[in-house]
C-alpha positions as a LaTeX table, in Angstrom:
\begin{tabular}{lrrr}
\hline
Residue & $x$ (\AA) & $y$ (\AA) & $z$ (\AA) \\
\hline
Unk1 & 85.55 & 99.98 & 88.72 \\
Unk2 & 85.48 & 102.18 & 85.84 \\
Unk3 & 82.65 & 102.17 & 83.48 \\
Unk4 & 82.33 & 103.66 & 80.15 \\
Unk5 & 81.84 & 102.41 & 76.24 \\
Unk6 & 84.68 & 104.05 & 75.23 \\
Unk7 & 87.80 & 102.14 & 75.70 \\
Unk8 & 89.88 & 105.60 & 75.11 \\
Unk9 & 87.96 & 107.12 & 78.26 \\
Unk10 & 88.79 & 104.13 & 80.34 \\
Unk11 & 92.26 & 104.14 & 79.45 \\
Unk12 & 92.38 & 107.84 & 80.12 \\
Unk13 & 90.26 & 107.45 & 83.77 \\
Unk14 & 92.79 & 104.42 & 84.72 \\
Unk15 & 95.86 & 106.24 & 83.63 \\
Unk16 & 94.81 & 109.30 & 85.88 \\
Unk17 & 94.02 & 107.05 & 89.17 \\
Unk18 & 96.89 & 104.49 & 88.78 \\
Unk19 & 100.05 & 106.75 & 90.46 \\
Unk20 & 97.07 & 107.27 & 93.40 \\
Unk21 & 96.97 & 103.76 & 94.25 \\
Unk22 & 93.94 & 102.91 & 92.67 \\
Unk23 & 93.68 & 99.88 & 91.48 \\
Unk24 & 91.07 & 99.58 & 88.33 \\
Unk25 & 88.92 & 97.17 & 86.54 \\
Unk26 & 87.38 & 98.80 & 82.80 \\
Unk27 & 84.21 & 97.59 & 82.24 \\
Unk28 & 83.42 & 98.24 & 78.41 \\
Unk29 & 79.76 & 99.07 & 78.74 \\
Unk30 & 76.78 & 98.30 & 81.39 \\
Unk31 & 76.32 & 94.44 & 80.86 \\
Unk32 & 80.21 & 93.64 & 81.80 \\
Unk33 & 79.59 & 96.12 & 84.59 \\
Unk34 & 77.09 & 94.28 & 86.24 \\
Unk35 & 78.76 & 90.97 & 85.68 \\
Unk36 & 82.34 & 91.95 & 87.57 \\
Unk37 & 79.68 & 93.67 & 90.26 \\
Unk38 & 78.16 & 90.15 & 91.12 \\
Unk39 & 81.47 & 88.69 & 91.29 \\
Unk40 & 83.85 & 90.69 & 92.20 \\
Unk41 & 84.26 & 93.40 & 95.17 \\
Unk42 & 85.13 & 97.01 & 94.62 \\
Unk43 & 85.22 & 100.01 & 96.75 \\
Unk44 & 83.68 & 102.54 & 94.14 \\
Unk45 & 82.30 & 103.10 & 90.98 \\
Unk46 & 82.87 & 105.96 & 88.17 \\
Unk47 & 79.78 & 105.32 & 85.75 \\
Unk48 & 79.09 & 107.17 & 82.57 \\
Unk49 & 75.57 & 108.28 & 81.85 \\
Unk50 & 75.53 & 108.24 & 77.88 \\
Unk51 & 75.72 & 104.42 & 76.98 \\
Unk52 & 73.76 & 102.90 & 74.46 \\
Unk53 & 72.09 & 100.06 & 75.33 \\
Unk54 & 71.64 & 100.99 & 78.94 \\
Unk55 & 72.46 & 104.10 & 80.40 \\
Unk56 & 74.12 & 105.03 & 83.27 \\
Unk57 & 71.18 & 106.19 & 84.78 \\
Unk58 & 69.47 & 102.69 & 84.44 \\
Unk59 & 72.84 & 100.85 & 85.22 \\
Unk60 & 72.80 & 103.21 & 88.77 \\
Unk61 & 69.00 & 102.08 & 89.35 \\
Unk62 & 70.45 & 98.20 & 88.57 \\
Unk63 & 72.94 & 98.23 & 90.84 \\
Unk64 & 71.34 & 99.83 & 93.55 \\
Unk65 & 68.91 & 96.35 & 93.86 \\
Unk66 & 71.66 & 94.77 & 94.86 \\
Unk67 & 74.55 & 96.58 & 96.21 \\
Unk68 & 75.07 & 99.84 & 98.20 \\
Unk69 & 78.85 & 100.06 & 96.53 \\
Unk70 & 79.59 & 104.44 & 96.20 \\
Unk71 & 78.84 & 105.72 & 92.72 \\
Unk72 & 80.28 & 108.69 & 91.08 \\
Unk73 & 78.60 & 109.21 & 87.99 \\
Unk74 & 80.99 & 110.69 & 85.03 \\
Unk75 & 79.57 & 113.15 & 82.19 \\
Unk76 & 79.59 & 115.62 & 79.65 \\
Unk77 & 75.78 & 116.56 & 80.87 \\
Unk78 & 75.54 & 119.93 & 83.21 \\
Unk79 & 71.61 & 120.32 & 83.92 \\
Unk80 & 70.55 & 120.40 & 86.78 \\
Unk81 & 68.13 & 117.94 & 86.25 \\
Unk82 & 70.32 & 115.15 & 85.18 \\
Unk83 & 72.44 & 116.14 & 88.22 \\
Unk84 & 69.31 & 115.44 & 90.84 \\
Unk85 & 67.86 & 112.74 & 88.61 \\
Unk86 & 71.52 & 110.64 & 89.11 \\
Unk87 & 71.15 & 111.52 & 93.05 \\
Unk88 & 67.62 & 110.39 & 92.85 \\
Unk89 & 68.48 & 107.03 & 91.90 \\
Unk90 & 71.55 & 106.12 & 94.02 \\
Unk91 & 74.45 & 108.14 & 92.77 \\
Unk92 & 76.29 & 109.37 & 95.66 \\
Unk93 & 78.44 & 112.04 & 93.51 \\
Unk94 & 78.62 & 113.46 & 90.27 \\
Unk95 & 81.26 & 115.22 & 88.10 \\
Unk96 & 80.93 & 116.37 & 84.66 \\
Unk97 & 83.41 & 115.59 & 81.93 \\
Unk98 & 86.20 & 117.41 & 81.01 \\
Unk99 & 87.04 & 117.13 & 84.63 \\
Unk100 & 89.74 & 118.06 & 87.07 \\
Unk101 & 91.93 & 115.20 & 88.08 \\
Unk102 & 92.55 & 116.55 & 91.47 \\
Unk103 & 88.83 & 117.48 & 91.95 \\
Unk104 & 88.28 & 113.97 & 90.59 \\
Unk105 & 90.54 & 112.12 & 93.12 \\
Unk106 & 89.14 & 114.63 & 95.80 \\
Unk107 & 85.86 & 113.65 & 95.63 \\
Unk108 & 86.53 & 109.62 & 95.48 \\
Unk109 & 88.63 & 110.29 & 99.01 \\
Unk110 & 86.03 & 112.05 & 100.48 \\
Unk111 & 83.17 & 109.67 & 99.37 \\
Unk112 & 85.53 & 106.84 & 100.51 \\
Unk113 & 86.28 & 108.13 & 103.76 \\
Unk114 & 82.36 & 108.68 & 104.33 \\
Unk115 & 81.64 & 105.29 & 103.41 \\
Unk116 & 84.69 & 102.59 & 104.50 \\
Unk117 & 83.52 & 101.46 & 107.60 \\
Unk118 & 86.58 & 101.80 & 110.24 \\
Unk119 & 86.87 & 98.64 & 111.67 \\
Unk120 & 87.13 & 96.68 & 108.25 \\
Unk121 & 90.19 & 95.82 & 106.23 \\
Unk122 & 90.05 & 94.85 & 102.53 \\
Unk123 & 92.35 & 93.00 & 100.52 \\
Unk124 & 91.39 & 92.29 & 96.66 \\
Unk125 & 88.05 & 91.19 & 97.96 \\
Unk126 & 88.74 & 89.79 & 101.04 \\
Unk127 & 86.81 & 91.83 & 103.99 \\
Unk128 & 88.47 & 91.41 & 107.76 \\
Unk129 & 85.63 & 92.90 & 109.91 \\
Unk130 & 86.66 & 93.60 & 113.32 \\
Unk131 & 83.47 & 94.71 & 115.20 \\
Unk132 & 81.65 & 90.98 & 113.28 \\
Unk133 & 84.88 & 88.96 & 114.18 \\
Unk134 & 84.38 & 87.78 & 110.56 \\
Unk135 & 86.48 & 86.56 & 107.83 \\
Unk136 & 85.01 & 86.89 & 104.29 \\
Unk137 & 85.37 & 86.32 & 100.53 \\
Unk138 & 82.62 & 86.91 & 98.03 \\
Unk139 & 80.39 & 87.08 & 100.72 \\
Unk140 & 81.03 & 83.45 & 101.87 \\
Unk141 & 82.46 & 83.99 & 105.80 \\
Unk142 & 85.53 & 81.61 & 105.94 \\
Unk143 & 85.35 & 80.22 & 109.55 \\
Unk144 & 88.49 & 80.76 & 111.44 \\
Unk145 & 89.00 & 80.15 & 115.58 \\
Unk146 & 89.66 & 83.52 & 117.53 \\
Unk147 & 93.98 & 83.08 & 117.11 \\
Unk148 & 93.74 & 82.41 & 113.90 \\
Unk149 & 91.08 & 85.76 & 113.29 \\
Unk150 & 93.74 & 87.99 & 115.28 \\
Unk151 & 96.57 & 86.58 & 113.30 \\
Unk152 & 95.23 & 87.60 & 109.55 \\
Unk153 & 93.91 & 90.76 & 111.37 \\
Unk154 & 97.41 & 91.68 & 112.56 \\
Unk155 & 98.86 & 90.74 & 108.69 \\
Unk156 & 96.22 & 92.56 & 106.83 \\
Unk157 & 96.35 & 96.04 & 108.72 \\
Unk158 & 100.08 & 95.89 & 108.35 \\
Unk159 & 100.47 & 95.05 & 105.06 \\
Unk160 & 104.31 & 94.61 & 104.16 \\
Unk161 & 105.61 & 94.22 & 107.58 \\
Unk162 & 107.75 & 91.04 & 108.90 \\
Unk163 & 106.12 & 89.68 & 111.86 \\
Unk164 & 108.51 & 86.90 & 113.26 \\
Unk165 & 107.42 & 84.18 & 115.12 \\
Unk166 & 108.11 & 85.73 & 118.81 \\
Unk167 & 106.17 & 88.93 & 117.68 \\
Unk168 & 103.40 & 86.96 & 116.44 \\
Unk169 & 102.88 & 84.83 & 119.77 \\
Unk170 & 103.43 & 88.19 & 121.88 \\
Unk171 & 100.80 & 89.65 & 119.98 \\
Unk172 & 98.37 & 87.01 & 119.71 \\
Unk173 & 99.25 & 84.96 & 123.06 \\
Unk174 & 100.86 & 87.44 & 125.48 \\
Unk175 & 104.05 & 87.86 & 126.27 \\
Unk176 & 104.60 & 85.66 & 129.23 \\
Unk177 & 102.85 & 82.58 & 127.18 \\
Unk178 & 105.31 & 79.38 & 126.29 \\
Unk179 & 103.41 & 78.75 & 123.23 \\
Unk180 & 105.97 & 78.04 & 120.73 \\
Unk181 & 107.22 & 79.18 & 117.34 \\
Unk182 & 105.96 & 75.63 & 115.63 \\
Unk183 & 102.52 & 76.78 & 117.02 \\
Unk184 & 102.80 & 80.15 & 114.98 \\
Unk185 & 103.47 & 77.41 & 111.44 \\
Unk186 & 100.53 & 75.17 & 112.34 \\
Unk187 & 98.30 & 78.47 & 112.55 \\
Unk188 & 99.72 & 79.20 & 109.36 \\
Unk189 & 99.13 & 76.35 & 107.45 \\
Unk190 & 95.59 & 76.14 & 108.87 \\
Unk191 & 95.00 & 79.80 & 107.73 \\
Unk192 & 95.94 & 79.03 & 104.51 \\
Unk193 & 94.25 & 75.98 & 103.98 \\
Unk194 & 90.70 & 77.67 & 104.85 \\
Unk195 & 91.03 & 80.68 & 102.99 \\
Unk196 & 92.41 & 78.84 & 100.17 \\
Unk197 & 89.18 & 77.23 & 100.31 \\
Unk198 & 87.19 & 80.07 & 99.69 \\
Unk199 & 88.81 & 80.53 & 96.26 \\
Unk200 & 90.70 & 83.64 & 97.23 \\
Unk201 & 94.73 & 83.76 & 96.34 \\
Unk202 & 96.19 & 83.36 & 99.53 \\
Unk203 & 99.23 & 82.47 & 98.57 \\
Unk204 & 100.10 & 85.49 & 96.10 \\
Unk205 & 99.45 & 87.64 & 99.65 \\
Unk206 & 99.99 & 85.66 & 102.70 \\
Unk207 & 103.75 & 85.31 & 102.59 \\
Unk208 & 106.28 & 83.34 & 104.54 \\
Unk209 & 109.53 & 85.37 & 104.80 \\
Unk210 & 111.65 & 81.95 & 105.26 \\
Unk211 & 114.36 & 82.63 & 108.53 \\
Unk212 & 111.96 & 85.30 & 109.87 \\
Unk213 & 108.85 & 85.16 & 109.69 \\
Unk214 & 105.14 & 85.92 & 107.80 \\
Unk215 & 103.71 & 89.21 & 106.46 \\
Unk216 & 101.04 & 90.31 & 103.75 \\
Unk217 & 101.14 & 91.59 & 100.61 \\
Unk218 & 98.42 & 93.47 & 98.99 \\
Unk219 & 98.08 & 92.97 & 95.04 \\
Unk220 & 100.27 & 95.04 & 92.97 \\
Unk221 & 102.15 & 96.30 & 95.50 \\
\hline
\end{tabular}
């Protein structure tokens, strides 16, 4: 998520990420900020300190009562004070504006790296943990039976690849099991059905390849 309260900053932030696979929401200013942040899930934030209003200093201190999201903090500032008062109160980074793109990107993949747990797969929000054998979307687990876990797990890490039926049960139920392919469509449907329930767009990523198979798409890709 980008923050800022100018929209030609934003633009310009979004514009450099975009060809890196970032995908960004602009929030124009703190209060929109914290709204997308208490109902949405993102993997980092780029704040700007001089807001009116609130600044990005008080914005960092807001968001760290309720979220331990990585913050790079954006500005034309250079003290050294401003630097250690941002680190002080929860920025994990800080760059200074006009920046480097490639410095920029740099430090967002090495933050990220630092902080993505490894056993965790995200998808616009929804979080497969591994290590929790958990399902979840806005915080809400989505209860799913042990086949049905592995099955999204085996989607979501390979985003874009066919799985057909046969691979799916080989994977999932061993390869000398007689479970059969109409199995594999049941799981499906009940997949669907649950996290379709949680209010997350399945359907726009959980995709039936018809004559082959299932695979996952992630958004804008």
């Amino acid at each position: 998520m980008l923050v800022d309260d100018e929209k030609r900053m934003l633009d310009l932030v979004a514009l450099y990420l975009k060809p890196h696979q970032y995908h960004c929401k602009k929030a124009l200013g703190p209060r929109e900020a914290l709204a997308y942040l208490k109902t949405e899930a993102f993997d980092i934030v780029l704040l700007d300190i001089m807001m009116p209003e609130m600044n990005g200093w008080e914005l960092c201190s807001e968001i760290r009562k309720f979220s331990d999201i990585p913050i790079i903090m954006l500005t034309a500032r250079e003290q050294q004070e401003d630097i250690i008062k941002g680190l002080n109160l929860g920025a994990d980074d800080y760059i200074t504006k006009p920046f480097n793109e490639e410095e920029l990107l740099a430090r967002m993949g090495a933050l990220l790296r630092r902080t993505t747990p490894k056993n965790i797969t995200e998808a616009n929000g929804l979080l497969w943990d591994e290590d929790r054998f958990e399902l979840t979307y806005r915080k809400n687990v989505i209860k799913l039976t042990p086949k049905e876990f592995m099955m999204v797990g085996h989607l979501m890490n390979n985003p874009h690849k066919v799985f057909t039926r046969e691979q799916l049960i080989q994977l999932i139920w061993g390869f000398d099991s007689e479970t059969e392919g109409r199995t594999i469509d049941s799981h499906v449907r009940n997949v669907r059905e649950k996290i379709r329930q949680s209010g997350f767009p399945v359907d726009d990523h959980f995709i039936t390849v018809w004559g082959v198979g299932y695979k996952w798409i992630n958004e804008g890709e």
